[in-house]
N, CA, C and O of each residue as an XYZ file, in Angstrom:
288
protein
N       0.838     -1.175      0.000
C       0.000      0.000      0.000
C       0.884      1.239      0.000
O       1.738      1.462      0.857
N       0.535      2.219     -1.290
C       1.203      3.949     -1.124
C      -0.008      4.282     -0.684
O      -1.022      3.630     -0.433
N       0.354      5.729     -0.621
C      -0.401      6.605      0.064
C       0.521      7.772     -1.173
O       1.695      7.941     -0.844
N       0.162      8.396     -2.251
C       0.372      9.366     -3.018
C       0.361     10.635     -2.784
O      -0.689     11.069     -2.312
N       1.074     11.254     -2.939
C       0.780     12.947     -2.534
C       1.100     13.957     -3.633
O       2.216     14.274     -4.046
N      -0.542     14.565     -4.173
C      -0.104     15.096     -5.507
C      -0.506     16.076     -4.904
O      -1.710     16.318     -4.993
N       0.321     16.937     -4.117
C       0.165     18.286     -4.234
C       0.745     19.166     -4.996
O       0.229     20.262     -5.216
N       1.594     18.892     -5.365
C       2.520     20.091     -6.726
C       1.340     20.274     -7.531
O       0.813     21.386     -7.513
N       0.638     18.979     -8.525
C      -0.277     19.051     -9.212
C      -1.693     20.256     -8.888
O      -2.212     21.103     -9.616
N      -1.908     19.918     -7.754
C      -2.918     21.203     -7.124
C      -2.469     22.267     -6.807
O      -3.198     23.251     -6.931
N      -1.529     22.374     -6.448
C      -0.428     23.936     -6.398
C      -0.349     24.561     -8.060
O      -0.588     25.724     -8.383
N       0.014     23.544     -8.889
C       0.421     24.453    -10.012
C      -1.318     24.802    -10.667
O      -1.477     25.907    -11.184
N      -2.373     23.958    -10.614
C      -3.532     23.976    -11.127
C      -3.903     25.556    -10.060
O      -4.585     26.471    -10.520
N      -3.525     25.580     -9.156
C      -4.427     27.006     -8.237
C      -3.464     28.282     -8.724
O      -3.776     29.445     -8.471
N      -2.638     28.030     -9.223
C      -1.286     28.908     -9.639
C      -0.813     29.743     -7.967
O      -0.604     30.938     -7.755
N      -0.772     28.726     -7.133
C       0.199     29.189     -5.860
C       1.618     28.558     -5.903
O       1.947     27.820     -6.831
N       2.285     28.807     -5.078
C       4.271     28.447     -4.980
C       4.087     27.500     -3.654
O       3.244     27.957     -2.882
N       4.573     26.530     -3.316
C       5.002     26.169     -2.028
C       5.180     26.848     -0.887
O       5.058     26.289      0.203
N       5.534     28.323     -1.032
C       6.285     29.264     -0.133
C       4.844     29.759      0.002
O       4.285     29.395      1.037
N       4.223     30.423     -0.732
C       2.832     30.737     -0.315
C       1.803     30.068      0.573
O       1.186     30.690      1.438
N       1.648     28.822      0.335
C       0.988     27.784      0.728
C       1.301     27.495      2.191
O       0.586     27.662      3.179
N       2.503     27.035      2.094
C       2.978     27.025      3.994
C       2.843     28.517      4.605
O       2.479     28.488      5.781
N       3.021     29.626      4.160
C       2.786     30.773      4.649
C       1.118     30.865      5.407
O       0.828     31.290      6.525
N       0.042     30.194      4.133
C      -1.043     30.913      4.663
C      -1.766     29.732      5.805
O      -2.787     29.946      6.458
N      -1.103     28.711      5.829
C      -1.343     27.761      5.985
C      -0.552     27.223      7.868
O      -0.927     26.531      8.814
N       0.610     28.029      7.537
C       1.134     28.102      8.849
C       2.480     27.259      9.582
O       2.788     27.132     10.768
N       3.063     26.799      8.436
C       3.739     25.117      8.371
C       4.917     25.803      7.846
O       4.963     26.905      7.299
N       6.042     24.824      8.144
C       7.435     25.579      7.380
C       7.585     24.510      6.371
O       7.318     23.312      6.265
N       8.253     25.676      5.511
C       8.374     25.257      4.251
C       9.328     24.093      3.732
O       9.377     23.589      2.611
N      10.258     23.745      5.159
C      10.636     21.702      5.418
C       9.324     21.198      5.120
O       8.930     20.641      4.095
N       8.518     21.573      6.510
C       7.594     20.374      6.747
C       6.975     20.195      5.080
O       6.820     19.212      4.355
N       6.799     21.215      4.959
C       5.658     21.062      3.178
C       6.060     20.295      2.467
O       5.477     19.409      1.842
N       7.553     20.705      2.527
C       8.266     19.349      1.189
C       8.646     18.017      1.963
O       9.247     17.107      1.393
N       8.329     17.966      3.059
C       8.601     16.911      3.514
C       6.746     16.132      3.020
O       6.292     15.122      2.483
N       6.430     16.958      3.422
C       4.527     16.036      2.701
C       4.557     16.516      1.315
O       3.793     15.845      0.621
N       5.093     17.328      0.743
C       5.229     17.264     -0.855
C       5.568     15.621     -2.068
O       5.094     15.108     -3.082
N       6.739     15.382     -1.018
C       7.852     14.496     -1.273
C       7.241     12.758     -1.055
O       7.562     11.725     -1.642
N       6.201     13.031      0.101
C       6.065     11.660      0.056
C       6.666     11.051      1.388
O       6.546      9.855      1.656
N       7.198     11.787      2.050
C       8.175     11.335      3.361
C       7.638     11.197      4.856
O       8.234     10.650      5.783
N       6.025     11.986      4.906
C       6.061     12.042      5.641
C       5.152     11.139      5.962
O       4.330     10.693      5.162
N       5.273     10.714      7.526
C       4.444      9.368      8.089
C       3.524      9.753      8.474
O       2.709      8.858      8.702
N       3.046     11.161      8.785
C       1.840     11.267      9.118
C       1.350     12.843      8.754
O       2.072     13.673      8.202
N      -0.052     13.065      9.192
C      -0.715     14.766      8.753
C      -1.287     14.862      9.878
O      -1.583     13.821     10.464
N      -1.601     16.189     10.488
C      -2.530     16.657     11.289
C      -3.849     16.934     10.726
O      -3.835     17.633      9.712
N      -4.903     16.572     11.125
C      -6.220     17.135     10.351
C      -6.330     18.379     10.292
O      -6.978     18.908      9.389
N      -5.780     19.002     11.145
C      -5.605     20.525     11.457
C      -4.659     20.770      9.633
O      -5.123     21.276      8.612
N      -3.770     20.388      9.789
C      -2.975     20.757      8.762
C      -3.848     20.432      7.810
O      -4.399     21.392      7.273
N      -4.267     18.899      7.277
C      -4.638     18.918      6.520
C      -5.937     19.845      5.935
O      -6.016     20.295      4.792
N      -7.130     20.044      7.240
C      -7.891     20.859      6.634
C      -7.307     22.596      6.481
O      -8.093     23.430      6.033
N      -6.520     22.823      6.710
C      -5.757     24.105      6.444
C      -5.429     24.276      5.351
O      -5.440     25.458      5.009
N      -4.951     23.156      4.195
C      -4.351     23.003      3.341
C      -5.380     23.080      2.429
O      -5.288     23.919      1.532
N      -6.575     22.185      2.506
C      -8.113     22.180      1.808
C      -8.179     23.306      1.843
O      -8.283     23.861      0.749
N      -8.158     23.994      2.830
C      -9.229     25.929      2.782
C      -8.615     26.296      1.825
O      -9.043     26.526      0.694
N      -7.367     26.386      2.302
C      -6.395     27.603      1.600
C      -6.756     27.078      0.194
O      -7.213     27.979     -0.508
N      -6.675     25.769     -0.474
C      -6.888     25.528     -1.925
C      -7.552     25.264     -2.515
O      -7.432     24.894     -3.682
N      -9.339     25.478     -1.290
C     -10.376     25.198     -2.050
C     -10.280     23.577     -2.662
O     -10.788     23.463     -3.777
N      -9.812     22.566     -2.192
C     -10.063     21.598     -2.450
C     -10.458     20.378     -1.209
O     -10.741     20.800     -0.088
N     -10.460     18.756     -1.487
C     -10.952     17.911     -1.072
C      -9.506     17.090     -0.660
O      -8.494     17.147     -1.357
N      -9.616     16.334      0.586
C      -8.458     15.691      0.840
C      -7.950     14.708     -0.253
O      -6.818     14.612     -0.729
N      -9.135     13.968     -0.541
C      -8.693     12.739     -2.113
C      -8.575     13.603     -3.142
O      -8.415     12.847     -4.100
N      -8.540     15.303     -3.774
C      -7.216     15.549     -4.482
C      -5.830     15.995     -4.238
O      -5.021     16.268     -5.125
N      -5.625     16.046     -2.995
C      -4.140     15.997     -2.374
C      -3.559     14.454     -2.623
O      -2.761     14.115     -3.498
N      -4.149     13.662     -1.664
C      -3.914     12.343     -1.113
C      -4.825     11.323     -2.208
O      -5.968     11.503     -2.628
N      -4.029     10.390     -2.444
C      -4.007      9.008     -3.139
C      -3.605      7.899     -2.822
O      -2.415      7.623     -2.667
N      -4.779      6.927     -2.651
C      -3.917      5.437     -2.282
C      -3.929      4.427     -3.470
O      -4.880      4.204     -4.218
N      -2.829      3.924     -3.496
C      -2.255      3.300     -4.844
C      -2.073      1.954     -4.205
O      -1.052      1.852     -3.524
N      -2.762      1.020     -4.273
C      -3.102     -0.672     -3.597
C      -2.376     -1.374     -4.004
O      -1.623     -0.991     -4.899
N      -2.330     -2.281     -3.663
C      -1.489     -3.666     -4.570
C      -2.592     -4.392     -4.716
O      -3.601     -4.548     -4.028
N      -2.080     -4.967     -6.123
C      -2.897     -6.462     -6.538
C      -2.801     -7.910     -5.850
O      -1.915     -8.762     -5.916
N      -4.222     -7.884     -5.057
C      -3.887     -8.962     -4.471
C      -4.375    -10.540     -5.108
O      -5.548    -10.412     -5.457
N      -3.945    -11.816     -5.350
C      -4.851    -12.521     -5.521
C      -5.443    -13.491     -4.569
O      -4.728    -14.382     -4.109
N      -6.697    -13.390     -4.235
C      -7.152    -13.757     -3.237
C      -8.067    -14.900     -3.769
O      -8.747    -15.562     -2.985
């Protein structure tokens, strides 16, 4: 199991920068690329719904889970 993180994709679609985003949002601009990147093990709901406001979007277009094929 991934867990995907397309936020660049929603950053460049809202036409904001990374640096903006953690600004309005409240987060340093490590932590961002650290959840940009894929690295990080976990989110605050706080963060995460911070991140929704600020971009007018839904957590499943940030976040993606990418499964494995199982045969069962």
């Amino acid at each position: 199991m991934t867990i995907l993180v397309n936020l660049d994709k929603v950053l460049k679609e809202r036409g904001l920068t990374s640096t903006e985003l953690a600004k309005r949002v409240g987060i340093t601009n490590a932590n961002l690329s650290i959840l940009k990147t894929g690295k990080a093990r976990a989110i605050r709901f706080t963060t995460l719904d911070a991140i929704c406001d600020v971009l007018n979007c839904q957590p499943g277009d940030i976040l993606e889970h990418e499964g494995e094929d199982h045969d069962d």
